[in-house]
C-alpha positions as CSV (number, residue, x, y, z in Angstrom):
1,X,62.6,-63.7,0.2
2,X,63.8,-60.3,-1.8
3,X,64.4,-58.6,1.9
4,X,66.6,-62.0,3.3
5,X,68.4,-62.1,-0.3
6,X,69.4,-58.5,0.2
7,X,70.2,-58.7,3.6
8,X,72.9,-61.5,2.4
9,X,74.0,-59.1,-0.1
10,X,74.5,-56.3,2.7
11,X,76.3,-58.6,4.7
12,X,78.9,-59.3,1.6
13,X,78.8,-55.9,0.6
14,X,79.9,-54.8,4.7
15,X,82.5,-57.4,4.2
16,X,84.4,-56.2,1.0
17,X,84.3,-52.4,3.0
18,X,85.5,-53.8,5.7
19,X,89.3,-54.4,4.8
20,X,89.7,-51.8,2.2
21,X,88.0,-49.0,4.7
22,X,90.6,-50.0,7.7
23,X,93.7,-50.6,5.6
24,X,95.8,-47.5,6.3
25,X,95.0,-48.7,10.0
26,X,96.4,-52.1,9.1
27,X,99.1,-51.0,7.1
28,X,100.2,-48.7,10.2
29,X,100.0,-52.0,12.8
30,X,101.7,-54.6,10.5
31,X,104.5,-52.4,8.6
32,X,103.4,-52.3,5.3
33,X,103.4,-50.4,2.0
34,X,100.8,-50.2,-0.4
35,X,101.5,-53.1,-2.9
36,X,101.5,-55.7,0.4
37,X,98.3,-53.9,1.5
38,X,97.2,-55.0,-1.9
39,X,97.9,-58.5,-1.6
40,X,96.0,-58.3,1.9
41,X,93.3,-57.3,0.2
42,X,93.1,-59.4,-3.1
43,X,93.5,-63.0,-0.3
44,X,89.6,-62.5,0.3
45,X,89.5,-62.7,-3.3
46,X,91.7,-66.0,-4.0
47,X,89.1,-67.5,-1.3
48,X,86.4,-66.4,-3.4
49,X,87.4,-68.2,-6.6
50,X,86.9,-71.3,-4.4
51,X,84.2,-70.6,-3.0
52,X,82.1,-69.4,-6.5
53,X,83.1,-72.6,-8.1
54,X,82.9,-75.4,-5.6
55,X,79.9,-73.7,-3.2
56,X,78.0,-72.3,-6.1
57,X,78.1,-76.0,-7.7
58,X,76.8,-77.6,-4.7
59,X,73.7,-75.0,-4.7
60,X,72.8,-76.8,-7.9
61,X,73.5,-79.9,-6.5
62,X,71.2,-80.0,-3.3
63,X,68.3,-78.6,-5.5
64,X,66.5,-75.4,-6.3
65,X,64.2,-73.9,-4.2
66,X,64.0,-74.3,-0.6
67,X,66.4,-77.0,-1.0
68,X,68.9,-74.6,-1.8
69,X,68.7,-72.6,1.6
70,X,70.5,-75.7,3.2
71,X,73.6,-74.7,0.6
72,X,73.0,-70.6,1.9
73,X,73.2,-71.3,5.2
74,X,76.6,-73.2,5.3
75,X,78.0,-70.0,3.3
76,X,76.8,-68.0,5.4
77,X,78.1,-70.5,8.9
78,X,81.2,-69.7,7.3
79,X,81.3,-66.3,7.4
80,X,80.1,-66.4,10.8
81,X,83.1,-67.9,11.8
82,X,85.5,-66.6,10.2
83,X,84.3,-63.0,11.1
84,X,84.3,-64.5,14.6
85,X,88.0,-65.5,14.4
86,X,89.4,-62.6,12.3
87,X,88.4,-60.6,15.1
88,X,90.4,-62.3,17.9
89,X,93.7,-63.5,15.4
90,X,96.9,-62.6,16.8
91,X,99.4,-62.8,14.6
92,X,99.4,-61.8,10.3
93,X,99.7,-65.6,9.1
94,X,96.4,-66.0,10.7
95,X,95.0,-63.2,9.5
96,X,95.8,-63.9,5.9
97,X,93.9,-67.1,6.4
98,X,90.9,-66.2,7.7
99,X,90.6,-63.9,5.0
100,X,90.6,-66.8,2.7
101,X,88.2,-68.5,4.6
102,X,86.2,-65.5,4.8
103,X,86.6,-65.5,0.6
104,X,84.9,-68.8,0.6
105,X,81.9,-68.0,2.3
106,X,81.1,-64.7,0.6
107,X,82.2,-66.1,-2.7
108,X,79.8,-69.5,-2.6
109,X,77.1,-66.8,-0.9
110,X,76.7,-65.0,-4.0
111,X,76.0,-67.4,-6.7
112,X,73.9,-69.2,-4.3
113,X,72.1,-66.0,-3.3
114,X,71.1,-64.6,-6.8
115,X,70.3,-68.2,-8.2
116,X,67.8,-68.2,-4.9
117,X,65.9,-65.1,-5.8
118,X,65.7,-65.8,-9.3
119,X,63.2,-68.9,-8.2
120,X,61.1,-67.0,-6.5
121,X,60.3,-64.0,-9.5
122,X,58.3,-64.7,-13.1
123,X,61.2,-64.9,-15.4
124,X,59.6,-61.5,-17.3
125,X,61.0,-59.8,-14.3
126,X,64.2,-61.5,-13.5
127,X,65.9,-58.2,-14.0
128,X,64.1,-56.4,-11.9
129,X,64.5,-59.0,-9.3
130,X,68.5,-59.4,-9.3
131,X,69.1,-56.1,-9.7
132,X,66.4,-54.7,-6.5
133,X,68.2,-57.6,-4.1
134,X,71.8,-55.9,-5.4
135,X,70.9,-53.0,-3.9
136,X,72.4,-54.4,-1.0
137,X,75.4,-53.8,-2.5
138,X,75.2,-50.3,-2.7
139,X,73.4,-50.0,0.8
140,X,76.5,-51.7,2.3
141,X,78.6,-49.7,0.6
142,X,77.5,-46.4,2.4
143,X,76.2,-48.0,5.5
144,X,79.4,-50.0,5.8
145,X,81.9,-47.4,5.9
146,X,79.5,-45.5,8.8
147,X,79.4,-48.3,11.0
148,X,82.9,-48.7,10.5
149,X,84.0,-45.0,11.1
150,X,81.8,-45.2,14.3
151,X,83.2,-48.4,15.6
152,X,86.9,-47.2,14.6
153,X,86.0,-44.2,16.6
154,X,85.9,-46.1,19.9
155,X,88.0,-49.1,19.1
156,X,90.1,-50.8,16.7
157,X,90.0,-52.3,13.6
158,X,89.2,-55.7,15.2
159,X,86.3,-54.6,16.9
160,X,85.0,-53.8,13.0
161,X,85.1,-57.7,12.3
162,X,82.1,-58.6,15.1
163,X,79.7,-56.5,13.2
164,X,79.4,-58.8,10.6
165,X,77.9,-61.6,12.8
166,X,75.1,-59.5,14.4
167,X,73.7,-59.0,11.2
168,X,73.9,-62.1,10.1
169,X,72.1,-64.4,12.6
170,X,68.6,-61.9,12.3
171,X,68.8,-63.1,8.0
172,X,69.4,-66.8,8.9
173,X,66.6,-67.0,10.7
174,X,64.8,-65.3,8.1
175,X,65.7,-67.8,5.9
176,X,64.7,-70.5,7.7
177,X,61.4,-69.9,8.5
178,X,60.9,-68.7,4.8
179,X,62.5,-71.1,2.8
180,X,59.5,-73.8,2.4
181,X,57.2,-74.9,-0.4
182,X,54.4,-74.1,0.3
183,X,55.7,-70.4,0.5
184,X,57.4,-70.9,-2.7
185,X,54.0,-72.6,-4.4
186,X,51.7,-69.2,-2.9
187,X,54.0,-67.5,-5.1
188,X,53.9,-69.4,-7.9
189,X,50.0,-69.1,-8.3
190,X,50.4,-65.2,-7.8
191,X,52.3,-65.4,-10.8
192,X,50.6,-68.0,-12.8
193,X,47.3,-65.7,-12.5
194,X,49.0,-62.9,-13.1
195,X,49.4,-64.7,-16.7
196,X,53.5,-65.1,-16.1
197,X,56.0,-67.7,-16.2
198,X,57.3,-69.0,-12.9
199,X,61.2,-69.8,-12.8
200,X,61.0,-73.3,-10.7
201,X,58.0,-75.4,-9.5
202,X,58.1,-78.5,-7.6
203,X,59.0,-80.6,-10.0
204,X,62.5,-79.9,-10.3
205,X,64.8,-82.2,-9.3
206,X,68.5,-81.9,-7.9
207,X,71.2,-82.5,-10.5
208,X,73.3,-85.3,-9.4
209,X,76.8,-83.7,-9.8
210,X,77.5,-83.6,-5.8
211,X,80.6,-85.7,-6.2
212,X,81.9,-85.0,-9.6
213,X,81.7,-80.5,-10.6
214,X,83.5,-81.4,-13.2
215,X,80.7,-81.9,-15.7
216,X,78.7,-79.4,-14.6
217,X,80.8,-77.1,-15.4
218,X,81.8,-78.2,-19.0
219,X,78.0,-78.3,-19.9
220,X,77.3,-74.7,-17.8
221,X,80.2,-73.4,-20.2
222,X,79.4,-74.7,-23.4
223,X,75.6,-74.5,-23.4
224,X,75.7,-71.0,-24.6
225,X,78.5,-68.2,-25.5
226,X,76.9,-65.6,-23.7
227,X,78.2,-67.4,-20.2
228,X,81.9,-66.9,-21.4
229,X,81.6,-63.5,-22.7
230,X,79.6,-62.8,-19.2
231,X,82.1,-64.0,-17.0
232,X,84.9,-62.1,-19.1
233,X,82.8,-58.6,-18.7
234,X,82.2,-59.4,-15.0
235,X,86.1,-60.0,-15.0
236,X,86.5,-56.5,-16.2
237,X,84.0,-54.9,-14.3
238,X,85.1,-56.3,-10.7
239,X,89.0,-55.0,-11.7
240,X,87.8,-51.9,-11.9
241,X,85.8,-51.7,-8.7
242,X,88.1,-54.2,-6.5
243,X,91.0,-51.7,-7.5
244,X,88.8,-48.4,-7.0
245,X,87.5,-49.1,-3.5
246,X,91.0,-51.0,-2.6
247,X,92.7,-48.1,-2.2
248,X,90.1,-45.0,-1.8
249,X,90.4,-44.6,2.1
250,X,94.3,-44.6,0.9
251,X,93.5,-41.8,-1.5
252,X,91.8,-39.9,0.7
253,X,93.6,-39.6,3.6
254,X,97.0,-39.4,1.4
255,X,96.0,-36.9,-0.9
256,X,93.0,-34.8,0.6
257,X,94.4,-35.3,4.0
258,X,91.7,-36.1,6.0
259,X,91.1,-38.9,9.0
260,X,91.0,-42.0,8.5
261,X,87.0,-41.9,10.0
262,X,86.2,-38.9,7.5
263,X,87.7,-41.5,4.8
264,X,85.8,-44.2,5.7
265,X,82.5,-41.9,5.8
266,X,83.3,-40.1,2.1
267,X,84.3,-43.7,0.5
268,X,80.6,-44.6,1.1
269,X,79.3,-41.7,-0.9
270,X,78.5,-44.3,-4.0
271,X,76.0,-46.5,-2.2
272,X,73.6,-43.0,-1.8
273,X,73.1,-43.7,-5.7
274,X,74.2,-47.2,-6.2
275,X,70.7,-48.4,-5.6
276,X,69.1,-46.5,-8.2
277,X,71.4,-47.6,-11.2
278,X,70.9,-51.1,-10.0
279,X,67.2,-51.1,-10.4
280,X,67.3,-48.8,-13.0
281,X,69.4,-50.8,-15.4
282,X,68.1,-54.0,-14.5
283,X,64.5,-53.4,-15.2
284,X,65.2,-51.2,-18.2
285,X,67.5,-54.8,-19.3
286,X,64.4,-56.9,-19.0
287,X,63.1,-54.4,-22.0
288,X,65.4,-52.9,-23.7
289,X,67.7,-55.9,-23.6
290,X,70.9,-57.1,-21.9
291,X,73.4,-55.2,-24.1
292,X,71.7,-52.6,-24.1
293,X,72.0,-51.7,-20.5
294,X,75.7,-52.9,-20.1
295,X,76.8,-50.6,-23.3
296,X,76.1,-47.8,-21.3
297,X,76.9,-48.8,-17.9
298,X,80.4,-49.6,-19.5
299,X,80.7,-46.2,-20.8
300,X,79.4,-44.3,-17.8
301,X,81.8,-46.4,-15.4
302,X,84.7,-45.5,-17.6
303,X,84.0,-41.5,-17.3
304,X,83.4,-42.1,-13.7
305,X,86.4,-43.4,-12.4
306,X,88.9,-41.4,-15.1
307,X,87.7,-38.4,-13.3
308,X,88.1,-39.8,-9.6
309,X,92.1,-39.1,-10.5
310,X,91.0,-35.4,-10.0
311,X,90.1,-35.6,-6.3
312,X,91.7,-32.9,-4.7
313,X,89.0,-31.8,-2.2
314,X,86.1,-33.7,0.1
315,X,83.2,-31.6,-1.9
316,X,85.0,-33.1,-5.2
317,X,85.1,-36.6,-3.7
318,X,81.8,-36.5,-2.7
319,X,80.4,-35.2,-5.6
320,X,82.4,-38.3,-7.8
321,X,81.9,-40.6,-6.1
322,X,77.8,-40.0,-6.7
323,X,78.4,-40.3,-10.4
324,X,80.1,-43.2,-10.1
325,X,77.2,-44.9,-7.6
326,X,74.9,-44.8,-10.9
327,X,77.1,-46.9,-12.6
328,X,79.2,-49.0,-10.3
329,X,77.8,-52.0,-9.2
330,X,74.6,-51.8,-12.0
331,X,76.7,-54.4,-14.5
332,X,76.4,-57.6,-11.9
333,X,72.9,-57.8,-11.9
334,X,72.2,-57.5,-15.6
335,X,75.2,-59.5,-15.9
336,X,73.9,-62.2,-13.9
337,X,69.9,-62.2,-14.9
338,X,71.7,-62.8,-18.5
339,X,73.5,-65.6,-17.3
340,X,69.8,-67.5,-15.5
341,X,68.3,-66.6,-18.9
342,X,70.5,-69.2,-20.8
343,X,71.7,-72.0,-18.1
344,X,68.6,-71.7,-15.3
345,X,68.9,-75.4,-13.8
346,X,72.1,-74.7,-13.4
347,X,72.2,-70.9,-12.2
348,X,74.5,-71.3,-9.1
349,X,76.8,-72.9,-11.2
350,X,76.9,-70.3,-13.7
351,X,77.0,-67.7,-11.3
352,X,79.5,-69.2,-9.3
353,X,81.7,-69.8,-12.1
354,X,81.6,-66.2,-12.5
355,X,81.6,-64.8,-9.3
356,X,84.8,-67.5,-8.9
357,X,86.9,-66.2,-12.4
358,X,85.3,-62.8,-11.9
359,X,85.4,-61.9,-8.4
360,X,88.0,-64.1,-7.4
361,X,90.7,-63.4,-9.9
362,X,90.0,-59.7,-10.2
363,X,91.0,-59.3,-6.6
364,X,93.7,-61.3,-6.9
365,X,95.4,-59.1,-9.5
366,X,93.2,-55.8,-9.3
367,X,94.9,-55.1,-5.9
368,X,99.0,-55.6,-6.3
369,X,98.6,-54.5,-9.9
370,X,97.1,-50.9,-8.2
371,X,99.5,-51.2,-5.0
372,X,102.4,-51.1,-7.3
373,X,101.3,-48.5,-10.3
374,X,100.2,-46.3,-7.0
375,X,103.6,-46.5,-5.7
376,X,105.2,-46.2,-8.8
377,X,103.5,-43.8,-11.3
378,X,100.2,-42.2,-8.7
379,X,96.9,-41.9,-9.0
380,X,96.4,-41.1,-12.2
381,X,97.9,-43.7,-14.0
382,X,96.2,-45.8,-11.5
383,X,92.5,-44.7,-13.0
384,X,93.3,-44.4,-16.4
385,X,94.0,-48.0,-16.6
386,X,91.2,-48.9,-15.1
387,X,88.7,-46.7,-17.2
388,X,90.5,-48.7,-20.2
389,X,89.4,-51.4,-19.0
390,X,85.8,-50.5,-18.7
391,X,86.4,-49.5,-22.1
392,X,87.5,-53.0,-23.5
393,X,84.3,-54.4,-21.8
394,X,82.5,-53.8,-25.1
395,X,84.1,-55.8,-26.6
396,X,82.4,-59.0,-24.9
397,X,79.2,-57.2,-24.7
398,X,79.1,-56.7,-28.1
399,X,79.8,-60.2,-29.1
400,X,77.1,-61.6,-26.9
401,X,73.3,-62.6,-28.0
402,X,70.3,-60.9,-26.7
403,X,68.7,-63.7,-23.8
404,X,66.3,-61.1,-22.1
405,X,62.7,-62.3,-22.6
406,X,60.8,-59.5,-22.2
407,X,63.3,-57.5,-25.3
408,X,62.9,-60.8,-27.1
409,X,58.9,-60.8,-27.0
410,X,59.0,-56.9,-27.0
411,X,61.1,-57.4,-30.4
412,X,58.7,-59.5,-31.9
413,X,55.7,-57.3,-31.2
414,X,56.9,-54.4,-33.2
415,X,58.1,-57.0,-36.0
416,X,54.4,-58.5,-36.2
């Protein structure tokens, strides 16, 4: 189940490279400057903010377990077909659609995806768990922009869009022969005599808010603080990052003057190291604590991207964009074990309510706001705002509770 779960995160994280990685191509075909490439960009986004809430609700809805693999596999159907489509649209309006469309399935995917693998670990190790499946993140991110390059090199950017679809069908399959109790109860004993806490059993049963969201959503947002302060962190994080990788392959073919391939290739550089901080932070989370590990991820992402206004060369690019793989996709997982620690029947909710406020709305302003400072003041005002914000997301961290249960029982060890 970890390998399908990150396979599903690959195929999201191929998804968000996809666009950002071909758009001085696109903004070549269809006439347009750098703020309208933006809100090209941030339309995936707006779909997202659907797709988190609504898809990520009906997750809980049809059941944990295998039960909810029926709600992953329509996510994923519909990035199927959208890919599908995207690839043979005509015409811009069309385009822009799809994009939406596209936004739904990847946004519902991720909630869905996270709450999935969270069933299947000992809660002791959620951490560890989220944050080793988000590695896919970081693998896409560098494998992504390869593939891309190579496919860009003998064909268009439509050609780019089919790639998404042959990696897909391989995890649903996967999934589907995977996805059964009696799979998920051989687990559960492993962890039972291994004297842990399994996150769902049998037992559990669907919560009956199929036709009505509403109220799932009220009691997902005022169960606990830490879900608001979480989804305003994620807010700040994903601003940072949507606005970063929106407009790198821009960067680097503006201002180090290099091909749009050799862009594509160097604006990879952060998966390399993405992996590491993910499963770094994550498992130190599950002992040190929550806060603990997003204080410093917050700090290191802010020093990260300030500096990335100082690429002037592909050695400096390279060597940046490392530094800022330890640190830039490390806050979701953390992020999102805290939010299973304090609303777990209702994780796909949760999560999609933050993938939908984060993610979604994130895009949707990360990528004008950056189109227009780019075009209007350059580069770097265009990082120094966004290590601010990094900066201002301690203020949320530091107002949340500790909910990791391995720092909770480590805490009272040392106070016995």
């Amino acid at each position: 189940m970890l390998l399908v779960t990150t396979g599903a995160v690959l195929i999201t994280s191929i998804d968000r490279a996809i666009l950002p990685t071909v758009l001085p191509a696109l903004l070549t075909d269809f006439h347009l400057d750098a703020m309208q490439g933006g809100f090209l960009v941030s339309l995936s986004f707006l779909g997202s903010t659907i797709g988190g809430v609504i898809l990520g609700i009906f997750g809980d809805a049809m059941g944990g377990g295998p039960r909810r693999a029926w709600a992953w596999c329509l996510t994923v159907a519909v990035v199927i077909a959208s890919s599908i489509a995207t690839a043979f649209a005509k015409g811009i309006f069309l385009f822009k659609v799809l994009r939406v469309t596209m936004g739904i399935g990847t946004g519902g995917l991720e909630p869905i995806n996270v709450a999935m693998i969270s069933e299947w670990w000992p809660k002791e190790h959620r951490g560890f768990a989220v944050g080793t499946h988000h590695t896919g993140f970081p693998i896409g991110q560098f494998v992504g922009p390869l593939l891309i390059a190579g496919i860009v090199l003998f064909g268009t950017w439509r050609e780019v869009f089919l790639l998404l679809p042959l990696l897909a069908v391989p995890i649903v399959v996967m999934q589907i022969i995977l996805a059964k109790w009696q799979h998920l109860d051989s687990v559960n004993t492993w962890i039972t005599d291994n004297n842990l806490t399994p996150s769902l059993t049998r037992d559990h049963k669907p919560a009956p808010y199929l036709k009505n969201p509403f109220p799932i959503l009220y009691r997902v947002i005022r169960t606990d603080r830490n879900v608001a302060l979480a989804v305003i962190t994620n807010f700040l994080f994903l601003w940072t990052e949507a606005a970063v990788t929106g407009f790198l392959t821009l960067q680097l073919t503006r201002e180090v003057h290099v091909s749009l391939a050799v862009a594509a290739t160097i604006s990879g550089a952060s998966g390399i190291t993405g992996w590491i901080g993910q499963v770094v932070w994550g498992t130190i989370s599950d002992h040190r604590g929550r806060k603990f590990s997003l204080n410093i991820i917050a700090i290191g992402s802010a020093v990260s991207i300030f500096l990335m206004a100082y690429i002037s060369s592909v050695p400096m690019a390279w060597l940046l964009l490392l530094g800022w793989g330890l640190f830039r996709n490390s806050p979701y997982p953390v992020l999102y074990a805290a939010v299973i620690d304090i609303v777990p029947g209702s994780a796909a909710s949760g999560l999609g309510l933050m993938v939908g406020i984060g993610l979604g709305l994130s895009g949707v302003v990360a990528a004008p706001i950056g189109g227009w400072l780019i075009d209007h003041s350059g580069f770097t005002a265009h990082y120094t705002l966004l290590a601010a914000l990094c900066l201002l997301a301690l203020i949320p961290i530091a107002m949340m509770r500790e909910s990791s249960a391995g720092a909770q029982a480590e805490a009272k060890l040392h106070t016995s």
